[in-house]
VEXSEZA-365004 format. One record per residue (C-alpha): residue in one letter; y, z, x negated. Coordinates in steps of 0.05 Angstrom, whole numbers, plus 5000, padded with zeros to 4 digits. Example, Ala and Ser with C-alpha at 12.3 -4.5 7.8 and 13.67 -1.06 7.14 Angstrom:
<recs>
A491051564754
S497951434727
</recs>
This chain:
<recs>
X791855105871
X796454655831
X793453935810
X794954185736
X791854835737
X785354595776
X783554025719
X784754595670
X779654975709
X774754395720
X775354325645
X772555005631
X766355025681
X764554285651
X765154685578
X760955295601
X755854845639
X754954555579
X754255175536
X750055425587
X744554835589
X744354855510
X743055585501
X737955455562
X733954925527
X734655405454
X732556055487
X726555565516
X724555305456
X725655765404
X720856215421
X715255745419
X717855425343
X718156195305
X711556385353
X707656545297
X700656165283
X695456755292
X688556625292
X687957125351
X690057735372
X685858505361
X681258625420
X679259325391
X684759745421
X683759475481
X675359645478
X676460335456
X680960515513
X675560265558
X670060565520
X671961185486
X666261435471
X664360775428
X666160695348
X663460015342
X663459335381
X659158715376
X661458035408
X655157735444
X658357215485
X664656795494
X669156445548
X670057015576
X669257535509
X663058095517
X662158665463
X656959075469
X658859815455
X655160205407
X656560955395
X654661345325
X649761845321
X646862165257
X648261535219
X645361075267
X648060605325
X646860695403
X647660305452
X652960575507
X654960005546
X658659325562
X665759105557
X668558455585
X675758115601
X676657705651
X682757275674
X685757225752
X691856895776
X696757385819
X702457215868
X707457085801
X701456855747
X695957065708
X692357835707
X687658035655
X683058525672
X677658945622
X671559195660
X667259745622
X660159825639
X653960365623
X647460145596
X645260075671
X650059535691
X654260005733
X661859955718
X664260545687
X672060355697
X677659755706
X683959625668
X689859195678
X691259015608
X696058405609
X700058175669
X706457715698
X705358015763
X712358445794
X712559185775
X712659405841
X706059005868
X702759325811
X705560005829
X702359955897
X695759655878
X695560255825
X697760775877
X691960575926
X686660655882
X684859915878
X682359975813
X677960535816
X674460315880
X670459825828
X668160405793
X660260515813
X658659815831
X653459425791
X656958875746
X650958345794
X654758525851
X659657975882
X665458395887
X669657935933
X675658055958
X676558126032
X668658196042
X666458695987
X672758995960
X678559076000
X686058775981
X691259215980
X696059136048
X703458826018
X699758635955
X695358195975
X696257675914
X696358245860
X689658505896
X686357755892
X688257685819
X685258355796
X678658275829
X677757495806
X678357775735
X674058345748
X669457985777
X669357485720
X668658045669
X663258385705
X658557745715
X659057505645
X656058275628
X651258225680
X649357595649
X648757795577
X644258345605
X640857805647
X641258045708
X640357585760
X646757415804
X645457355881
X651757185904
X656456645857
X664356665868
X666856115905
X670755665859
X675455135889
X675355245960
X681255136000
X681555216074
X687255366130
X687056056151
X690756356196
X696156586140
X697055876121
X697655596188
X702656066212
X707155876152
X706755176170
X708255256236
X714655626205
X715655006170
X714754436227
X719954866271
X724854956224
X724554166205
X725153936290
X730654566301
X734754116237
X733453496261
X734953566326
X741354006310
X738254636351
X741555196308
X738455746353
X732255506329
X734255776267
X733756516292
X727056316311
X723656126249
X728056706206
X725657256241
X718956976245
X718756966176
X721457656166
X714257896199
X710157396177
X711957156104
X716357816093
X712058456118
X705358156127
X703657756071
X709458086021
X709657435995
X716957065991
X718956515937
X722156915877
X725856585831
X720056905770
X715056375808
X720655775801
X720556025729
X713156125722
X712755285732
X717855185681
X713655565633
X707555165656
X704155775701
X701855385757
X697755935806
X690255655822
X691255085885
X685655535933
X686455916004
X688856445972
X694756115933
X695755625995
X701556026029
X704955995961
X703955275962
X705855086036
X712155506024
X714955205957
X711954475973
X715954506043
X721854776004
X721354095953
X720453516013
X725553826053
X731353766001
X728053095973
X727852916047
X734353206067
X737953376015
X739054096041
X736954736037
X733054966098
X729255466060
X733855936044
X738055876113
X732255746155
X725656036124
X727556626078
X725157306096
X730457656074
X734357266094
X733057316162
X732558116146
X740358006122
X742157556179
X739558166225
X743658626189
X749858176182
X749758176267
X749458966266
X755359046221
X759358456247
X759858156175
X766057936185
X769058136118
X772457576079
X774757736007
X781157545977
X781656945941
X781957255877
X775957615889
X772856975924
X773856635848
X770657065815
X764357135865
X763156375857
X761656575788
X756657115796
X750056625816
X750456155767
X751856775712
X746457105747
X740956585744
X743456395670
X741757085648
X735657135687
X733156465655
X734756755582
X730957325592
X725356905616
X725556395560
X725156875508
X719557385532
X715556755558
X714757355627
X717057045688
X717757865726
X722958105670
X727757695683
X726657745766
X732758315793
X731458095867
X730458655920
X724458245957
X718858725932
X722159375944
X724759096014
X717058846040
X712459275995
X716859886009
X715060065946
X719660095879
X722860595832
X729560995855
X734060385825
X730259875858
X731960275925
X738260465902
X740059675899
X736859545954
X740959975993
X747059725957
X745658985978
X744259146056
X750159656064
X754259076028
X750858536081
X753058986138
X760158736124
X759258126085
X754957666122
X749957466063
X752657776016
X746757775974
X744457005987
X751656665971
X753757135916
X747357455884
X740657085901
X737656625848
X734256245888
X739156075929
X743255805877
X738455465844
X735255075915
X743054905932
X744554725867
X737754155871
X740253995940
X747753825916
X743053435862
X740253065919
X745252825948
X749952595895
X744052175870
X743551895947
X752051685948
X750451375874
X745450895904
X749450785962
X754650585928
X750350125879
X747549785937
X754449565974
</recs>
């Protein structure tokens, strides 16, 4: 490219980075300024559609909210039953759950009334019947996940949050009826399972294989990760969760949470260590999936350099837009377009397959197609890594 013609061209990405980090920081703040001041929002919609059969509600406790439900008969008011939020904290953020509950105690039904969680988790926790397994249970019992209720396989995080608000919702009506709890949820525990320590162990090979410059390692810890973090636990680093922490959503620090945490914590010391990007080329799920698929198909195809201009374009457009949308609906999932869920829930609508599809036929050709051209993530981690180390050259150079 001619000298002339390339300064022309760094002149207009310096422009549009600039326009770009401007209507960034408006679409952030903007919403939060005209955010109107409301003293708080109606909860009766949301108690009739658990209660139906109840006209009026009475508040009898707070933090979380209980109404007691009264029906009307002949003029006068009966008691009919119990309805409660509760708040849990899913794979991508908060869940808030409404439990509805008879006179007896027993939970009449569950509803999902306010979540950040990825369509397509939800889809499959719906699908299974996750939340009409609580229906039945007395609101005393403990209704833990994993021991009385089970999680839903490739939702695992979606699962945890629903019950931890049910479960919330269902003890603060058991103990406005004072029933007497037997079992109390465990709050703040944090141990290494076996989820956990198999992610680390992801982690510690990938860091010796760069270190030591043993690139087959690589193959090692990617396809590792495609059965472990990818089709086991469902649970890869989206680019909503990066968001979710700009917004100030930061999931609960327990064993739950702690592959979440092991994977973007190893993600932050490696490029503050290194200065590189060893998630996305040596940890990724699907990345590894693409890697597999790039061998099958030879992905050999190289674009012409036309085409190869205008590609370069496409991540940072990408994650711009994404971002916007984020911003302004304050919802981490709208503004997520990544194939992860339908790819390790195998679960999604026909256009989430259909793009799917799209991006692995594409990857049979174009080795990565999707992580150099399309993936979020990707562009944001290498854009931090480049970060890194032009901050390391500056204080080189300050030092000589």
């Amino acid at each position: 490219m001619p000298r002339e013609r390339r300064s022309r061209v760094e002149r207009t990405e310096k422009v549009l980075t600039v326009l770009a980090i401007v209507t960034l920081v408006a679409a952030y703040f903007i919403p939060i300024v005209a955010a109107p001041k409301q003293p708080g929002s109606d909860p009766l919609p949301e108690l009739k559609a658990a209660l139906p059969e109840a006209q009026n509600f009475r508040q009898v406790a707070q933090a979380p909210d209980v109404f007691e439900a009264y029906a009307l008969e002949s003029g006068s008011e009966r008691l009919v039953g119990y309805v409660a939020a509760g708040l849990g904290t899913g794979y991508e953020g908060k869940v808030r759950s409404v439990v509805a509950a008879d006179t007896q105690g027993k939970i009449i039904s569950v509803t999902v009334v306010d979540s950040i969680e990825l369509t397509r988790w939800l889809e499959r926790v719906y699908g299974a019947g996750f939340l009409e397994g609580f229906a039945g249970r007395q609101v005393g019992d403990p209704l833990t996940l994993g021991q009385d209720i089970d999680a839903v396989s490739g939702a695992t995080f979606t699962s945890r949050g629903i019950a931890d608000g049910v479960q919330q919702a269902a003890h603060a009506i058991a103990r406005v009826r004072q029933t007497s709890l037997t079992v109390q949820p465990a709050q703040g525990k944090l141990t290494l399972d076996l989820k956990a320590a198999l992610v680390l162990a992801l982690w510690v090979v990938a860091i010796a294989g760069f270190t030591a410059r043993r690139p087959k390692l690589r193959w090692v810890t990617l396809l590792a990760s495609l059965g472990i973090v990818g089709f086991w636990l469902a649970a890869p680093l989206t680019f909503s969760s990066f968001a979710a922490l700009l917004l100030g959503q930061f999931p609960p620090l327990d064993t739950t949470h702690l592959v979440w945490y092991l994977l973007a914590g190893g993600t932050a010391a490696t490029l503050l260590v290194f200065g590189r990007n060893l998630h996305c080329y040596w940890i990724c799920p699907f990345g590894g999936l693409l890697e597999v698929v790039g061998r099958v198909g030879g992905g050999g195809l190289t674009p012409k350099a036309g085409v190869r201009r205008v590609l370069r374009l496409s991540r940072p457009v990408l994650t711009w837009g994404a971002l916007m949308i984020i911003f302004v609906t304050r919802t981490p999932s709208k503004g997520s377009y990544e194939p992860f869920g339908t790819a390790f829930t195998r679960e999604g609508s026909g256009l989430a397959w259909a793009f799917l599809i799209l991006v692995l036929a594409v990857g049979l050709f174009y080795k990565r197609f999707w992580c150099l051209r399309l993936c979020p993530v990707g562009y944001t981690l290498d854009l931090m890594a480049s970060w890194r180390r032009w901050v390391a050259r500056l204080l080189r150079r300050r030092r000589r």
